[in-house]
VOZASE-424732 format. One line per field, with one value per residue: residue number from 1; x, y, z of N, C-alpha, C in turn. Coordinates in Angstrom, 2 decimals. Layout:
N
nudren: NUM;...
nX: X;...
nY: Y;...
nZ: Z;...
caX: X;...
caY: Y;...
caZ: Z;...
cX: X;...
cY: Y;...
cZ: Z;...
***
This chain:
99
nudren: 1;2;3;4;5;6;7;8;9;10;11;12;13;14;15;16;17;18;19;20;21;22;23;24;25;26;27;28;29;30;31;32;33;34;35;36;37;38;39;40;41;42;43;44;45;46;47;48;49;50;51;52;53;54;55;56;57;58;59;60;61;62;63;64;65;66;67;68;69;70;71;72;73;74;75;76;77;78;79;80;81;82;83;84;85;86;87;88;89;90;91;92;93;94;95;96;97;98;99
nX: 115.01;112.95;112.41;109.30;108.39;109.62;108.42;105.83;106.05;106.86;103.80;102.23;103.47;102.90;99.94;99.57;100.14;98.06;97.81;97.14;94.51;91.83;91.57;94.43;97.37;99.48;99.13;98.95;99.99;100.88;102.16;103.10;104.53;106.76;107.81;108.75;110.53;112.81;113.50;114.75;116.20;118.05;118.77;120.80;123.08;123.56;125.94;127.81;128.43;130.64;132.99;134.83;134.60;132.27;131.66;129.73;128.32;126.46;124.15;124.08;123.32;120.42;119.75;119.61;117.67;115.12;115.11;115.15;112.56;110.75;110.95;110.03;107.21;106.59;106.02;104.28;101.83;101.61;101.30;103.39;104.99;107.77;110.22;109.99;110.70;113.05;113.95;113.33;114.57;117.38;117.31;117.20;119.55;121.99;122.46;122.82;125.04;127.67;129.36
nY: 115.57;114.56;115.01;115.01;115.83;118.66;119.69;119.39;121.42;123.66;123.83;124.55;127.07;128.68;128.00;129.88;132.05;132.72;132.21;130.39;130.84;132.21;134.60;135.39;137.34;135.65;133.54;130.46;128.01;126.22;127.21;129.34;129.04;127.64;129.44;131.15;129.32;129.35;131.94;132.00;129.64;131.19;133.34;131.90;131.82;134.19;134.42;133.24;134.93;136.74;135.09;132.50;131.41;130.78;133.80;134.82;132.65;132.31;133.81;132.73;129.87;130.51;131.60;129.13;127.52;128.89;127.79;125.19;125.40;126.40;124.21;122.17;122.68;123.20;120.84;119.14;120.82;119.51;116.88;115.44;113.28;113.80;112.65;110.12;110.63;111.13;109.56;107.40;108.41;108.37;105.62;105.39;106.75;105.56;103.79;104.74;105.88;108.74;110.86
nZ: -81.86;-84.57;-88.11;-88.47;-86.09;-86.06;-88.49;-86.95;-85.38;-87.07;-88.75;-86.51;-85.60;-88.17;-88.22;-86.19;-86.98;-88.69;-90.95;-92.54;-92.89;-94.66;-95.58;-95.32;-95.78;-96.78;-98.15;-98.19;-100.26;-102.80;-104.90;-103.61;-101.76;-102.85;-104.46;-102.37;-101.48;-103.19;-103.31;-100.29;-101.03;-102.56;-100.95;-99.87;-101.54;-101.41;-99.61;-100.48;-102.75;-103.40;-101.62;-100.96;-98.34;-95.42;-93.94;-92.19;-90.19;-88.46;-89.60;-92.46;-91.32;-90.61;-92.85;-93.93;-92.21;-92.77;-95.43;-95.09;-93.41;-95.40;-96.92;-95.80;-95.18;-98.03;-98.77;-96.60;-97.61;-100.08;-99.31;-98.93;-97.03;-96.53;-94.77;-95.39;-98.51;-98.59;-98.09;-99.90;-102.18;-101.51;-101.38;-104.26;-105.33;-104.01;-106.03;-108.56;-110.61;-111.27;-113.43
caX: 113.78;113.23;111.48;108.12;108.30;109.90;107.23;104.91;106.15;106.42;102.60;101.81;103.32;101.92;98.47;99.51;100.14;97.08;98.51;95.83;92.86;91.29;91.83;95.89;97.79;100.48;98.40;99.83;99.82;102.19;102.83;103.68;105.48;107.99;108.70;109.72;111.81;113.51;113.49;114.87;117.48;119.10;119.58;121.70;124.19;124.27;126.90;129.12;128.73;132.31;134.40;134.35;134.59;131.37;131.22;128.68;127.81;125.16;123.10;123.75;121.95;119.05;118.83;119.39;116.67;114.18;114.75;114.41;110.98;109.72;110.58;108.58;105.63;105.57;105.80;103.32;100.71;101.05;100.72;104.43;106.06;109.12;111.00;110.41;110.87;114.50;115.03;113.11;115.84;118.72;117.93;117.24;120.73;123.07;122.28;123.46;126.53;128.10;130.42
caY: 115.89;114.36;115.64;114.89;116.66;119.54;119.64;119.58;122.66;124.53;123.63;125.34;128.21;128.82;127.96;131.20;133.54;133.39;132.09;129.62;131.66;132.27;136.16;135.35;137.70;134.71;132.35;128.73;127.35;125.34;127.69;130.50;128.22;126.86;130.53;131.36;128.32;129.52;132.77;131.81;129.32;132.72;134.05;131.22;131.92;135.43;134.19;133.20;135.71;136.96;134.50;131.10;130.94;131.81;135.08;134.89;131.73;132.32;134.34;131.17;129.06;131.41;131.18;127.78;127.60;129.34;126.85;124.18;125.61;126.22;122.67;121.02;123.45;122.73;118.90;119.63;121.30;119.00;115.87;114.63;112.72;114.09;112.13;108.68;110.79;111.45;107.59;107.16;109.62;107.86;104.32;105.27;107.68;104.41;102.79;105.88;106.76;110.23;111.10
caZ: -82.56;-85.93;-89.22;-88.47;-84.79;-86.59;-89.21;-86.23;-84.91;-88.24;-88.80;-85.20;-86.22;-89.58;-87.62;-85.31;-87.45;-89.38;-92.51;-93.26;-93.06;-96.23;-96.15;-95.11;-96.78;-96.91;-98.64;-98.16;-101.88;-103.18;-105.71;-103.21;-101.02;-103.70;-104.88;-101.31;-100.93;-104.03;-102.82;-99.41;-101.45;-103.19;-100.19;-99.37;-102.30;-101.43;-99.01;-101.12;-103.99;-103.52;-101.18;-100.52;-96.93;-94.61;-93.64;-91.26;-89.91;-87.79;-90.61;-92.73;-90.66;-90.31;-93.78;-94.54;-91.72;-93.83;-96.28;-94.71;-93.25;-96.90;-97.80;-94.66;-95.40;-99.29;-98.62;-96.01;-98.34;-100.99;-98.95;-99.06;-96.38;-96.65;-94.68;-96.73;-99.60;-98.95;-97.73;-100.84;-103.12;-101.07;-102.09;-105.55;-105.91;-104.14;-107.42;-109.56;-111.16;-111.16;-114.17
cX: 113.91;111.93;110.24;107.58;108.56;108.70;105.92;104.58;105.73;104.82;101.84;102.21;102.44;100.75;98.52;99.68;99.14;97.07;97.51;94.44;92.81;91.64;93.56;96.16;99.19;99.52;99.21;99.74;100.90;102.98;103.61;104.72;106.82;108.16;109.45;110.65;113.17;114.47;115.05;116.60;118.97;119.77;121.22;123.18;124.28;125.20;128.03;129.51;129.92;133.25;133.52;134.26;133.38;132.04;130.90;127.94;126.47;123.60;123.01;123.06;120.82;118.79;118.61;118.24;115.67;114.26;114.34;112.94;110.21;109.75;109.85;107.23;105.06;105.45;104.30;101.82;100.22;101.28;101.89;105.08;107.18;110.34;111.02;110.74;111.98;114.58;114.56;114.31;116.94;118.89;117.87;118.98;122.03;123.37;122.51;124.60;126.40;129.36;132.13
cY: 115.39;114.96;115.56;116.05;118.36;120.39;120.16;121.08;123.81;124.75;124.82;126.86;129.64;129.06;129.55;131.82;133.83;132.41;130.93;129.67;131.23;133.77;136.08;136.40;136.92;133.64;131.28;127.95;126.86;126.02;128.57;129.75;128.03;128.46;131.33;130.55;129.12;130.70;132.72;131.11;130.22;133.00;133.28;131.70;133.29;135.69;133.98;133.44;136.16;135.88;133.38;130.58;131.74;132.67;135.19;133.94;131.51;133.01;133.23;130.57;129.73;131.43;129.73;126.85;127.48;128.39;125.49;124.05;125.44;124.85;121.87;121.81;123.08;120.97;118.33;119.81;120.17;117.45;115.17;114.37;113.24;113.11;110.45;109.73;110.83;109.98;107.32;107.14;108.56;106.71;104.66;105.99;106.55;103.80;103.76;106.15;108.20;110.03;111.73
cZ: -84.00;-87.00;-88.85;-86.83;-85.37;-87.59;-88.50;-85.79;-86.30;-88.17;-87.53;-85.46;-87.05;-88.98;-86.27;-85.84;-88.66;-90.55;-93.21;-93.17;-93.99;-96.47;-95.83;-96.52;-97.44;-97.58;-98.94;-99.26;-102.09;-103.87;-104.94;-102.31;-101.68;-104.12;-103.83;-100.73;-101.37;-103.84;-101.93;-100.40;-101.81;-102.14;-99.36;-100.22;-102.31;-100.09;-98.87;-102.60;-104.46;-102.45;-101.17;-99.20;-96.51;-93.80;-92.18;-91.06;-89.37;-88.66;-91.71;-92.08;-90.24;-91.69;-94.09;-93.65;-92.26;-94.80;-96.21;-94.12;-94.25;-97.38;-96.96;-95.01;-96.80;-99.47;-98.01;-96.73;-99.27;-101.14;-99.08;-97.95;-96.86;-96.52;-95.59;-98.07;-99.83;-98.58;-98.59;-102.01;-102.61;-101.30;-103.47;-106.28;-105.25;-105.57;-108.54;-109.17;-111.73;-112.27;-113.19
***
């Protein structure tokens, strides 16, 4: 399955649980989107607040899930191909130096 199939699904979702009504109490905005990525991101580093080894693998990938949902949904909303955007990012960061 690649990004765009994935994407697909997300979308179907979203479209079942309401969430793009107009009365949604999830309202699909870019703004609310990107503060639940952010959200969602945290929860990633509250994995490895005290050790460095995962914990709990399988709750990792349930969040890092969630994040990856919020980033196909706010790409989604605000009309971004995603996937060229990272083959975009990836030719432009070959050609960058890292201290």
């Amino acid at each position: 399955m690649d990004i765009r199939e994935l994407s697909e699904q997300m979308q179907r979702f979203v479209t079942a649980k309401g969430w793009y009504a107009p009365d949604s109490p999830r309202p699909q905005t870019p703004r609310n989107i990107a503060t639940s990525l952010a959200i969602e991101a945290a929860e990633v580093l509250e994995h490895f607040q005290w050790e460095e080894a995962i914990a709990d693998r399988p709750e990792l990938a349930a969040e890092l899930a969630d994040v990856m949902l919020y980033l196909m949904q706010l790409a989604s909303i605000s009309g971004i191909d995603l996937e060229q955007a990272v083959l975009d990012k990836l030719k432009v960061n070959y050609n960058r130096t890292w201290d």
